[in-house]
C-alpha positions, 0 to 999 in steps of 0.5 A: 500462521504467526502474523509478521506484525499486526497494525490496529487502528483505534476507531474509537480515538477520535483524534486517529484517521482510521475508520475502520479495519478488515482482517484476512489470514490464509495459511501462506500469507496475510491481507489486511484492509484499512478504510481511511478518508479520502485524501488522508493517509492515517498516520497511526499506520505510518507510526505502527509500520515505523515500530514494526522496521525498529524490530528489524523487519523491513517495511514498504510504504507506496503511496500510489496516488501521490507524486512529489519532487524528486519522487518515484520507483527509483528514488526510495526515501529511507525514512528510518533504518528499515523503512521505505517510502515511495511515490510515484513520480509526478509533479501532482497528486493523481485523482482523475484518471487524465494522465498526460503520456508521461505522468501515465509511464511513471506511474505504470514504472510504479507499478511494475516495481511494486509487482517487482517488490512484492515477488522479492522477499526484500520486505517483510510488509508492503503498505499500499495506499489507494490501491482500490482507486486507482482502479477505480480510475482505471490505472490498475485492472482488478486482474492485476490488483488481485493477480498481485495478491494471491500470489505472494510470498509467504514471508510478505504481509499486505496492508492495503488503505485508502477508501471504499476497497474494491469488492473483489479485493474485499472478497480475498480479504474475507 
């Protein structure tokens, strides 16, 4: 398969946030892994995915964990032509799995749109950060993390980043 857009991390630079990448290639679609520290979202991922969507492919950026006003599944931030960025809309970033009963809806809607997404061919590449912590927290099951991607279109890349991937998720990606 001729991959859509390939993002690299330089783990050399020492000025980048990426640490360290893992590559997954089936023959219908493409996993790929970025480590970044906790709590930081790396920059160059964002900058590579800002110059993949001038090609005119079309990019997703979800940022599972992080909420911000006016912020959310329905509320899309176009950040350039081509270029999505959603959060999930709370007044807070997510660490613990402590939701109140609103906070818990608007993240489930998060997610549900995500799974949504990634069956459309909307984009050409979805980008989601903390995926392995929010399962970790419990907000997402392995299950449904690794039902999402085994069964994507082949026509949509998945970039996942954030810390410590799951082993399960790893697994797929090796």
């Amino acid at each position: 398969m001729n991959t859509i857009a390939q993002l690299n991390s330089h783990p050399e630079n020492t000025s980048v946030t990426c640490s360290s990448s893992l590559h997954y290639s089936a023959p219908h679609k493409q996993i790929q892994i970025f480590e970044t520290p906790a709590d930081r979202f790396c920059t160059e991922i964002v900058a590579d995915a800002l110059k993949i969507a001038s090609t005119g492919k079309r990019v997703l950026i979800v940022q599972l964990l992080k909420g911000g006003i006016r912020q959310g599944h329905d509320r899309v931030i176009n950040l350039a032509q081509n270029l999505d960025w959603i959060r999930c809309n709370l007044i807070r970033n997510i660490s613990i799995s402590d939701l109140n009963d609103l906070e818990l809806h608007n993240f489930e809607q998060l997610w549900k749109h995500v799974r949504g997404v990634a069956r459309s061919s909307e984009y050409s590449i979805m980008i989601l950060d903390d995926l392995s912590l929010a399962i970790e927290l419990g907000l997402i099951s392995i299950e449904a993390a690794t039902n999402l991607l085994t069964k994507l279109p082949e026509d949509l890349e998945i970039i996942l980043t954030g810390t410590n991937p799951h082993a399960a998720i790893v697994e797929l990606a090796a």
